[in-house]
C-alpha positions in Angstrom: 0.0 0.0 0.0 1.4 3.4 -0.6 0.3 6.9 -0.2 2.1 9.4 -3.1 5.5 7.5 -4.1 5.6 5.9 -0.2 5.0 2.6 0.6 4.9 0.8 4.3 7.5 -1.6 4.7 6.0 -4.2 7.4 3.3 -6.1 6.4 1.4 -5.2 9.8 1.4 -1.8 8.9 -1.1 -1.0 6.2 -4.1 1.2 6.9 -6.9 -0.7 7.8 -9.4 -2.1 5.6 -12.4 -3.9 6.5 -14.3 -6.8 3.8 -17.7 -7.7 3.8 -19.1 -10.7 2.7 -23.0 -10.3 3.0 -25.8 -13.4 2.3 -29.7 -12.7 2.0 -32.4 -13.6 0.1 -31.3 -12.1 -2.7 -27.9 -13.8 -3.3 -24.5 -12.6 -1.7 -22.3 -9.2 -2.0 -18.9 -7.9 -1.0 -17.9 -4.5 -0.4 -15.1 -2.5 1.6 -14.0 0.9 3.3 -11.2 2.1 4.8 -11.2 2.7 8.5 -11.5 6.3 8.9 -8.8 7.0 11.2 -6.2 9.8 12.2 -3.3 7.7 10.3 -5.1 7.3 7.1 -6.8 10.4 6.6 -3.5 12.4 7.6 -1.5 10.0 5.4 -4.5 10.7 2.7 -4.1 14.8 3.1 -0.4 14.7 2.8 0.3 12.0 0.4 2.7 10.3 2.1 3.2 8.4 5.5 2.9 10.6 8.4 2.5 8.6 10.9 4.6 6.1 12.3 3.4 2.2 11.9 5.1 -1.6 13.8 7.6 -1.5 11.0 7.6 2.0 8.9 8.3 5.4 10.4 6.5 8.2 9.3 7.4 11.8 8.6 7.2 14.9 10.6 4.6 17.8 9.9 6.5 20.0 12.2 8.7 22.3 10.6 11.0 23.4 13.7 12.7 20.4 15.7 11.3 21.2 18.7 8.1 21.0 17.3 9.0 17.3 15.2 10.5 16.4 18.9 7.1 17.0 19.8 5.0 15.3 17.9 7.0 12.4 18.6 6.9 11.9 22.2 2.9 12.5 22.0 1.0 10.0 23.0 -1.2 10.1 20.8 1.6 10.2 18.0 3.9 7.9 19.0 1.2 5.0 18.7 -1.1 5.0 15.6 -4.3 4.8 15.9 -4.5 2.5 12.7 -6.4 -0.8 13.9 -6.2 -3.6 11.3 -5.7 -6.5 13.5 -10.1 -7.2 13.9 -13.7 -6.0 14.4 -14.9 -6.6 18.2 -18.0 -6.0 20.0 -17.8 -4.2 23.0 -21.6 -2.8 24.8 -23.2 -4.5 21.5 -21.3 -2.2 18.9 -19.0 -3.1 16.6 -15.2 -1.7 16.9 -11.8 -2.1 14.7 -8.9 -2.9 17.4 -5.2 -3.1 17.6 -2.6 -3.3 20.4 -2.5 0.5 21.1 -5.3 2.0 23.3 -7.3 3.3 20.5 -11.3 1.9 19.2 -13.2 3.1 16.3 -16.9 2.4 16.1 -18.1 1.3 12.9 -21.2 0.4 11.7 -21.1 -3.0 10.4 -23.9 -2.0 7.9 -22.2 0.3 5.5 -18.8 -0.1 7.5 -18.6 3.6 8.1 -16.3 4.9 10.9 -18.4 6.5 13.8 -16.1 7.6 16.0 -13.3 7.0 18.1 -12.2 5.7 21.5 -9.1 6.8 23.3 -8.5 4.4 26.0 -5.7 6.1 26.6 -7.2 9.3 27.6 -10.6 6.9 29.2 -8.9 4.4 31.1 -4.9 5.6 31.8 -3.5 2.3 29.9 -0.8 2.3 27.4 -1.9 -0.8 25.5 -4.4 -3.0 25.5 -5.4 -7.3 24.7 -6.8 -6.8 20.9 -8.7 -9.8 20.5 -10.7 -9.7 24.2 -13.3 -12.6 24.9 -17.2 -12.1 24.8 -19.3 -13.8 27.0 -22.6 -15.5 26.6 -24.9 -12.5 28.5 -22.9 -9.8 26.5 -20.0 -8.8 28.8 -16.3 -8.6 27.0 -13.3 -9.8 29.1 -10.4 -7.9 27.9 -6.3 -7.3 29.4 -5.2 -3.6 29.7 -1.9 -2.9 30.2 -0.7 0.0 32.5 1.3 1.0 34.8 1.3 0.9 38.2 3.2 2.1 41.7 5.5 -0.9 41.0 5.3 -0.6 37.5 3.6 -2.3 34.4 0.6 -4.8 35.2 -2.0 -6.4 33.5 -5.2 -5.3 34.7 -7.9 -8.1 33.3 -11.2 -5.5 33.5 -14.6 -6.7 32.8 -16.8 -4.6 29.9 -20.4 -4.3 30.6 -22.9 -5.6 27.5 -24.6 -2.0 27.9 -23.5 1.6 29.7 -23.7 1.6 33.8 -27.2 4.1 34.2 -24.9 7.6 35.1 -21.8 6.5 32.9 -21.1 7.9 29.7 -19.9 4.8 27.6 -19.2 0.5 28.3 -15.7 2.0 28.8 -16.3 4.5 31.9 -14.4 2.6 34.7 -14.9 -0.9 33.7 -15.5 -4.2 36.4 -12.0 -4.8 37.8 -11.5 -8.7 37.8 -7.7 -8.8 39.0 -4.3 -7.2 38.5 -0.8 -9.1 37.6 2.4 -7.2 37.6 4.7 -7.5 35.0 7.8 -9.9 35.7 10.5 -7.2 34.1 9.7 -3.8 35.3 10.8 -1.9 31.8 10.0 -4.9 29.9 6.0 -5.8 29.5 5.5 -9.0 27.3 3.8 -9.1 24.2 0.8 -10.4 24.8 -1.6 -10.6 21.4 -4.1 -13.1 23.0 -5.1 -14.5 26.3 -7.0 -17.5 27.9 -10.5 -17.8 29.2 -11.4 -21.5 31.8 -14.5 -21.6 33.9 -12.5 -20.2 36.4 -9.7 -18.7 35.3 -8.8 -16.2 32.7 -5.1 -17.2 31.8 -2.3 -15.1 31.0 1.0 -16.6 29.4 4.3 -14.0 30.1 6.0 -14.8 26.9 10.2 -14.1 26.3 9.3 -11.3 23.7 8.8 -8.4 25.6 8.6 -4.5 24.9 12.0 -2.3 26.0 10.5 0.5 27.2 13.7 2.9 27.1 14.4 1.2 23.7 10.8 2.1 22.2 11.6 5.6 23.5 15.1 6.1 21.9 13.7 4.9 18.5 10.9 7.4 18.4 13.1 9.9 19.1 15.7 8.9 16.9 12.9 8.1 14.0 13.1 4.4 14.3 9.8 2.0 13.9 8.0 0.4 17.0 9.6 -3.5 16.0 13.3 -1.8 16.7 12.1 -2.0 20.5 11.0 -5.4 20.6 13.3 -7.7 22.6 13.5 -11.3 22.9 14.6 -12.2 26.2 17.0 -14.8 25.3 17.2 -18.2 27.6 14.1 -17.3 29.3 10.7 -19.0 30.1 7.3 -18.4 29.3 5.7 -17.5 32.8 2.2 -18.2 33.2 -0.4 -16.9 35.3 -3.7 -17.9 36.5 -6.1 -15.6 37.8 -9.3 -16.2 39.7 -12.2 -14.9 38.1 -14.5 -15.0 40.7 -12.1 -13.4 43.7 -9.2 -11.8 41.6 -6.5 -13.8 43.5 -3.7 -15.2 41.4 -2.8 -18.3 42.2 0.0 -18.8 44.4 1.3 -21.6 43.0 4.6 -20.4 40.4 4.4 -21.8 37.1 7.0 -22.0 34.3 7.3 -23.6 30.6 10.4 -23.6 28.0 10.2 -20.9 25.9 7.8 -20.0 22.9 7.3 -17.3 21.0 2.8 -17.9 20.5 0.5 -15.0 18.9 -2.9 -16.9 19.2 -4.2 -19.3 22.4 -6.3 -21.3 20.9 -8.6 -21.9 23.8 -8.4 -22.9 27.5 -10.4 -25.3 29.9 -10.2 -27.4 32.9 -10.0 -30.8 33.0 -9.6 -33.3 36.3 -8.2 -30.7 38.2 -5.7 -29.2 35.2 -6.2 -26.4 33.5 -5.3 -27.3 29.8 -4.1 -24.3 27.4 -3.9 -24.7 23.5 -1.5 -22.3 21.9 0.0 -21.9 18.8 4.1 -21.4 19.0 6.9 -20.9 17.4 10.6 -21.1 18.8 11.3 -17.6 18.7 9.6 -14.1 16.9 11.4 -14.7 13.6 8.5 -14.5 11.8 7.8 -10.8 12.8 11.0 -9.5 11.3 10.6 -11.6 8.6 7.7 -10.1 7.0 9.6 -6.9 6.1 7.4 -6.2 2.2 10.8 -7.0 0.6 11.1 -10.2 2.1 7.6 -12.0 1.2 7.8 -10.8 -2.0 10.6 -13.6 -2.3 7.7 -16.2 -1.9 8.8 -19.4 -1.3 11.9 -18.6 -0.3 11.3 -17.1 2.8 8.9 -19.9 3.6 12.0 -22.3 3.4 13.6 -20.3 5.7 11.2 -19.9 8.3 10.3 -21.8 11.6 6.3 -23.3 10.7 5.7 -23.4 14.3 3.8 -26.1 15.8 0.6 -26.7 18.1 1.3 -27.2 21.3 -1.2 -28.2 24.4 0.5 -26.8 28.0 -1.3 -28.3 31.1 -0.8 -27.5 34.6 -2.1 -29.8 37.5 -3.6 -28.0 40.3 -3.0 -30.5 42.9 0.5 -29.9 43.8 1.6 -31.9 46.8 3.7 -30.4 49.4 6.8 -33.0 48.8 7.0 -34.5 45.6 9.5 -36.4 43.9 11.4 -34.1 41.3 11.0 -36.9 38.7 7.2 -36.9 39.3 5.1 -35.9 36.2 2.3 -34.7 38.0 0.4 -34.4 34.5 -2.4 -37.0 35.1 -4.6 -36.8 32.1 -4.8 -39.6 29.9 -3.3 -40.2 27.0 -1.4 -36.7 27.5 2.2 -36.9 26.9 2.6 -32.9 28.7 4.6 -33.0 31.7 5.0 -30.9 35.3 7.6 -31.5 37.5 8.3 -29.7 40.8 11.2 -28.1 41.3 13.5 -27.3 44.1 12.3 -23.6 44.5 8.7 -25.4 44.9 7.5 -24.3 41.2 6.7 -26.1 38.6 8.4 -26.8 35.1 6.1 -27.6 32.1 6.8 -29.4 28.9 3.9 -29.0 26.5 2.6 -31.8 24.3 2.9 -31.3 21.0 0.3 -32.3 18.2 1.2 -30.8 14.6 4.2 -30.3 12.9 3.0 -26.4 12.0 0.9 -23.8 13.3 -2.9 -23.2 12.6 -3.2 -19.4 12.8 -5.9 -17.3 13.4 -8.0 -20.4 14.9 -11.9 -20.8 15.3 -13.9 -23.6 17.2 -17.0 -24.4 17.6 -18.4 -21.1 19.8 -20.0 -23.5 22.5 -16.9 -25.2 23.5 -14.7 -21.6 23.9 -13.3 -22.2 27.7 -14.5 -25.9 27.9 -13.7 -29.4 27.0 -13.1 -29.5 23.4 -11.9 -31.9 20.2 -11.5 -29.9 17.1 -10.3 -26.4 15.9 -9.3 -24.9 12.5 -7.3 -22.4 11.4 -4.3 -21.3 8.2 -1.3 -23.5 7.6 1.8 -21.8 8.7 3.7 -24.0 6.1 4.7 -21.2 3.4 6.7 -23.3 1.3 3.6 -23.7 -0.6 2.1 -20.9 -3.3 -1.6 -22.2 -1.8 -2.7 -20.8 1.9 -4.1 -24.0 3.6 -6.5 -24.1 5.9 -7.1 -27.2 8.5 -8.8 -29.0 11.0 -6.8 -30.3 14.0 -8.2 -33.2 15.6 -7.0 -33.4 19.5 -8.3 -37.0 20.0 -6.5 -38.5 17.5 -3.9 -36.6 16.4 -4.7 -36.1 12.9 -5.2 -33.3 10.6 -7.1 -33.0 7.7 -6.3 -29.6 4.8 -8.4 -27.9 2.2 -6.1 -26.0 0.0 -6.4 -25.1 -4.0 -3.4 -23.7 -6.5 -3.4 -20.0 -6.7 -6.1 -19.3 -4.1 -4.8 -18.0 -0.8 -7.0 -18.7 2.8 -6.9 -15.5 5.0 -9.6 -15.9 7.9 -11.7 -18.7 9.1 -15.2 -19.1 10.5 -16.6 -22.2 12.0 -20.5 -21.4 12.4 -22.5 -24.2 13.6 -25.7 -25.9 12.3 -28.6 -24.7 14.2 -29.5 -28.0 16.6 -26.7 -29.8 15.9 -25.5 -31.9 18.8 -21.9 -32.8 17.2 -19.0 -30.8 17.6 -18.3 -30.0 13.9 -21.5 -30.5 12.6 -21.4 -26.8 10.8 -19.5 -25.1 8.1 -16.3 -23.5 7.8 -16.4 -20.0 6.0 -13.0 -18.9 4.2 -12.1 -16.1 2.7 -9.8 -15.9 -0.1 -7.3 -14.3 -2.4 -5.8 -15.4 -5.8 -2.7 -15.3 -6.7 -2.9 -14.9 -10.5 -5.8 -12.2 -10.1 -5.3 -9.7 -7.2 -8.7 -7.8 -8.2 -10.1 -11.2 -7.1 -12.0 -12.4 -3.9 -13.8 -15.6 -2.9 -15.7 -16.7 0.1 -16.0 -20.3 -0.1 -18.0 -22.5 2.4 -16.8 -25.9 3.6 -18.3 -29.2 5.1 -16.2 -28.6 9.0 -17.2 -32.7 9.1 -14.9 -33.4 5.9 -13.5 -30.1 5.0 -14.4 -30.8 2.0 -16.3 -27.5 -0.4 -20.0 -27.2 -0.3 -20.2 -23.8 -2.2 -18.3 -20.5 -3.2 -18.8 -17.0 -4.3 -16.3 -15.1 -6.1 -16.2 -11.3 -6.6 -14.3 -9.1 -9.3 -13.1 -5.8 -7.6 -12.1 -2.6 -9.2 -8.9 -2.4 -6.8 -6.4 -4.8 -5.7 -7.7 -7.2 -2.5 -5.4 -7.4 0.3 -5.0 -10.0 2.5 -7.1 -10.1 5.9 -6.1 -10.7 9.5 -9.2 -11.6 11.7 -12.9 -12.2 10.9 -15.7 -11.5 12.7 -19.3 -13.6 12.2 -22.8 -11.9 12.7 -25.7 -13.6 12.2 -28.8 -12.0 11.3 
């Protein structure tokens, strides 16, 4: 994407776009608008990038350098307000979301922006959980990320399906659930996703963290936001569980070898475990890796790449007093994850492992989020091959079964249920698509979830190039 003769150079950092795929009566339709926000429409005025994205920094307005110095260290600046990563609903409206504290309503009708939400300004956090978890009477579950007397914490906050009576919006001091402060006090992880059990909302401290006095040298010094990104080499993935009923963390310390993971997958309690799903990846290679002049190597770089794998984590929540250190205190059938007490008194966990690549951007059947479950889907993160793949992972018996056709690339899944069915993939799987040879080209093609085998399709010509899409959103009528 470009605005004048500049293009981004991260493939996270185009202006957002959101797609439509519509079905009625009268057949189906696809349409899309940009998000209305500060970074597109000053980007728009000036013809060329203005504001700074994850990967691209943008150029001053300011003509002194006091005044570019600035612009820089404003808030409101030195985080975009761009918010490609999904559509939400928060207080039964629709919002586009990112990582920084900013919302924009839309109207899911004619995809309009309505306005926009400064969390920053609302709530006093610096970033925020973009893909938060909606419950069954309407509240959303979200993680904000502030900072506190001892310094950053996660504050898990609990947003209302409709506005207190006396309080202005669903964000106006939201339900406090529980607080965890960060394990580095100038390094807050990265934390794209979180869990949700019956009890517990679950938060994994992952190795790739954010260096605070890094993130501020490089604005000044008119570097992007990735430069202050830091793996924390030889380090574990802390996880936490939190209480959702009293706030209280457990006690117990918990520790797993290091992953880098974008997406949990989904969470639940089993026999006194709590089980987490998670796609990983050995380390954040892939986030300096797609750099626009590096994917348009293709294959290459898929070559080159770590695919990731699926990985199931499960802590036991009986831990004896004295244990053997030998002990795998993992006692779920069949599972092959293990927990072992160490000498301080916490425990180490080895994850199973079930795929031999990642499943991004996963779905499940919407009944089982936070509960016992057997089947999710998501893309392939094999890209040695020109075709996206999309699959079903079976946790029962191992296997996996693929959907995938030449020159058509899978962006986001949907699994939508058949209305009464009592299996768990009894529905359909909605993809939508790009093609390769033909960028003005868009499908949305419907699959058997049973099979994964193709039921249907609609294809649209465009009058612009399609990009491709991060996260979907379903809304029945």
């Amino acid at each position: 994407m470009t605005y004048g003769e500049h293009e981004f150079n991260h493939v996270f950092d185009g202006s957002a776009l959101l797609q439509k795929f519509t079905f009625g009566e009268n057949g189906a339709t696809f349409s899309s608008r940009f998000l209305k926000s500060y970074a597109y429409t000053t980007n728009l005025e000036n013809e060329q990038i203005v504001v700074s994205e994850f990967g691209t920094t943008g150029k001053s307005l300011s003509r002194s350098k006091l005044g570019k110095l600035g612009d820089k260290l404003a808030f409101d600046k030195m985080f975009s307000d761009n918010a490609p990563v999904g559509v939400v609903v928060f207080g039964g409206e629709h919002y586009c979301t990112t990582e920084a504290p900013f919302l924009h309503k839309i109207d899911p009708e004619t995809l309009e922006t309505i306005s926009k939400v400064d969390l920053h300004k609302e709530l006093g956090i610096n970033s925020q959980c973009p893909n938060p978890k909606m419950l069954s009477d309407g509240t959303s579950i979200n993680v904000l990320h502030a900072v506190g007397a001892t310094g950053p914490k996660y504050d898990i906050v609990a947003i209302p399906k409709k506005p207190v009576v006396g309080k202005a919006s669903v964000f106006s001091k939201p339900k406090k659930i529980g607080s965890v402060d960060a394990r580095w006090k100038l390094n807050p992880c990265h934390m794209h996703t979180f869990g949700l059990t019956e009890n517990y909302v679950v938060l994994l401290e992952q190795p790739l963290t954010i260096d605070v006095k890094a993130t501020v040298t490089n604005t000044i010094f008119d570097k992007p936001f990735i430069g202050g990104m830091e793996w924390m080499e030889n380090k574990l993935v802390k996880i936490h569980l939190v209480n959702r009923e009293t706030g209280k963390e457990l006690k117990q310390k918990i520790k797993c070898e290091a992953f880098f993971f974008m997406h949990i997958i989904n969470c639940f309690e089993q026999d006194n475990h709590v089980v987490i799903d998670v796609d990983t990846y050995k380390k954040p290679e892939l986030l300096y890796a797609f750099y626009v002049k590096n994917l348009r190597r293709g294959s290459v770089l898929g070559s080159e790449l770590d695919r990731g794998c699926v990985k199931r984590v499960v802590v036991p929540l009986d831990v004896p007093e004295k244990v053997a250190p030998e002990t795998n205190l993992v006692r779920l059938a069949g599972s092959k994850a293990t927990a072992r007490k160490q000498k301080d008194g916490s425990l180490l966990l080895t994850p199973d492992t079930f795929t031999n690549c990642v499943y991004e951007v996963p779905t499940l059947h919407p009944q089982h989020a936070s509960r016992k479950y057997r089947y999710f889907y998501g893309n392939s993160g094999d890209m040695t091959v020109n075709a996206g793949k999309v699959g079903k992972v079976d946790f029962d018996s191992r296997e996996v079964k693929e959907w995938h056709e030449e020159e058509v690339y899978a962006n986001v899944t949907c699994f939508v249920p058949r209305p009464g069915a009592t299996a768990e993939d009894d529905g359909v799987l909605l993809v939508t698509a790009v093609h390769s040879t033909d960028r003005r080209k868009t499908s949305l093609v419907v699959l058997d979830a049973a099979d994964m085998k193709e039921m249907g399709r609609v294809e649209f010509m465009t009058p612009s190039d399609v990009p491709k899409s991060l996260h979907g959103l379903f809304i029945p009528e």
